[in-house]
Phi, psi and omega in degrees: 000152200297182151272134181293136195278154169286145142330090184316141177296339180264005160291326193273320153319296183288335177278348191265340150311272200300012151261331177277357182278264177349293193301315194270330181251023159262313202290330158279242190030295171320316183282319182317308206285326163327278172322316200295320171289343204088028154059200176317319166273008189273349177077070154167066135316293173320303167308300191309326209285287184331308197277346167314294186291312168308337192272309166346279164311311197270340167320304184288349177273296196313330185261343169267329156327280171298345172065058183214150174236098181288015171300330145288000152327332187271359189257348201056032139262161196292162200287157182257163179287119189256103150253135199296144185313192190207044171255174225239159143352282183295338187293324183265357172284324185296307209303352160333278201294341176279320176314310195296328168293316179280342138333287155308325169253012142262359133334308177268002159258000163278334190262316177275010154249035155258319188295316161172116195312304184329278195277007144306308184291348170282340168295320191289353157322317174277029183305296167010286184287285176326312200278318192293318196296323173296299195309331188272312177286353194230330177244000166097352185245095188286147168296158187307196166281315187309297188309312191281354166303296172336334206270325180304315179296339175289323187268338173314308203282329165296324163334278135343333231211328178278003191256141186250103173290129173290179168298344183270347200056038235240129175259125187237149170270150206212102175222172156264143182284316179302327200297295209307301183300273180023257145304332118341313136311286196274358155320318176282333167302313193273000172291290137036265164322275199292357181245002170277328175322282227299309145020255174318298178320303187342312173290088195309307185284345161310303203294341203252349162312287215313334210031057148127157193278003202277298201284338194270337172305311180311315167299310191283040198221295166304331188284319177289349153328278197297345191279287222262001159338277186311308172319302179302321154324309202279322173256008189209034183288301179303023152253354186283345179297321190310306204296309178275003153301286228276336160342299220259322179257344182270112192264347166304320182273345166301306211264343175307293180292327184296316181277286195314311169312307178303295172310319155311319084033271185294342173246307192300346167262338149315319163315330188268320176275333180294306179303335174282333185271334186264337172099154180334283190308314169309307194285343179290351197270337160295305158334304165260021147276315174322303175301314168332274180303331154294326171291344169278015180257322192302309212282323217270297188300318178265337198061037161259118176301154156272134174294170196291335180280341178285310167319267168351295171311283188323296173339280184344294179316290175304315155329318170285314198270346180278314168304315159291336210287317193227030162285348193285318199289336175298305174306305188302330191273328204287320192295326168292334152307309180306334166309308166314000000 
């Protein structure tokens, strides 16, 4: 089998703008599309979050149609092949339960950046906390020792980023509560995700069935479409005539949703090709740099400042979570000198 090429340095560049380009203009897009419905109380988050994932599905059918994947194109290389996988029944019956994770938590990170874009993203910082606490009760795998020193400054820094000074100068916590559940779901959701994903790989003839993580992203995108169909029946059914009036007459709201999928859609695979080429450490310090800057767009786009306590928090958090991401290889690189 050939060797896989490398990846070009202004290529590589270029995917880590046009994942944070993305990332950031899903997230406006995503409030737009919110705003557009009648906003957070308007009852129909859930539709929005659902019709996202439906432009998804229909992005990943349009490319096995075509047998074309244009996603290099932001690297200025020529697009590359989507052909459809050649998995079987039971292969999508295993891959069921990561579709169903990646539903929920993007359902549940639409609803708590409908609640407030700001202090969502300081919460989903705590992805962390959440993924060791799932992996150690459900799969048996506890974060190192070094790493869970670290998980307390991830929660100081959300701790702190939910506190407010009263006129007394008095500190009280002041959050939005939807953000706060929210994101908190899908942190637990998106815990899930990656270790039933991780799972799944395990399985070498699963995996080469997948032909590639493009196609395996794609599955799990269609199955979270179809995961979350019935939910939106269920909890938004009697708002959908209302949502595809205003769909339909609105071009704003067309085109809001229609771009958030789509960008959703398109940075998370960016995202996915940067981080296989740079490795654990690159990507974590990309990550936060990545949160960082939406969030000051985001900041930028609504015109809510983050308070000195949200700054601070946020700071912290992400530091922190950035600090887990990469102590184990930092001791590990130091002992091997010391070996030397």
């Amino acid at each position: 089998m050939a060797k896989e090429e490398a990846t070009p340095t202004y290529s590589l560049f270029l995917f880590f703008a046009f994942w944070y380009i993305g990332n950031a203009k899903y997230n406006e897009y995503n409030k737009a599309a919110l705003d557009s419905v009648g906003g957070k109380t308007a009852g129909m988050t859930m539709t929005v979050s659902t019709m996202q994932l439906a432009v998804c599905a229909a992005y990943a059918i349009i490319m096995w149609v075509v047998r074309i994947n244009p996603i290099n194109l932001c690297g200025l290389q020529a697009p590359g092949k989507q052909v459809m996988p050649k998995t079987s029944t039971a292969d999508l019956i295993k891959t069921l339960p990561v579709g169903f994770c990646s539903a929920a938590a993007h359902s549940s990170s639409v609803f708590a950046l409908g609640g407030d874009p700001l202090f969502g993203q300081i919460v989903k910082a705590g992805e962390p906390v959440v993924s060791a606490i799932v992996n150690t009760i459900f799969y048996g795998k506890p974060p190192t020792m070094l790493k869970a020193l670290c998980l307390p400054i991830i929660v100081g820094g959300v701790g702190f980023a939910s506190l407010k000074k009263g006129d007394d100068g008095a500190y009280a916590l002041k959050f939005d509560q939807t953000a706060l559940i929210f994101g908190m779901l899908a942190n637990g959701f998106a815990a899930f995700k990656g270790s039933e994903n991780k799972k799944l790989m395990e399985d070498k003839d699963l995996k080469s069935r997948f032909n590639g993580v493009g196609n395996q992203f794609a599955v799990t995108e269609v199955l979270a479409f179809l995961w979350s169909l019935p939910v939106m029946f269920a909890v938004e059914g009697d708002k959908l005539s209302d949502f595809l009036n205003i769909f339909m007459t609105n071009k704003a709201c067309m085109f809001n949703v229609t771009a958030s999928g789509l960008a959703f859609y398109l940075y998370n695979e960016l995202a996915t090709m940067t981080i296989k080429t740079v490795g654990p450490v690159g990507s974590s310090v990309a990550n936060t740099a990545k949160r960082v800057i939406v969030m000051v767009y985001m900041a930028a786009v609504t015109g809510k400042a983050l308070t000195e306590e949200q700054k601070i928090g946020a700071g912290v958090a992400i530091g922190g979570v950035m600090l887990y991401s990469v102590i184990d290889e930092i001791f590990k690189s130091s002992d091997k000198k010391k070996s030397n």
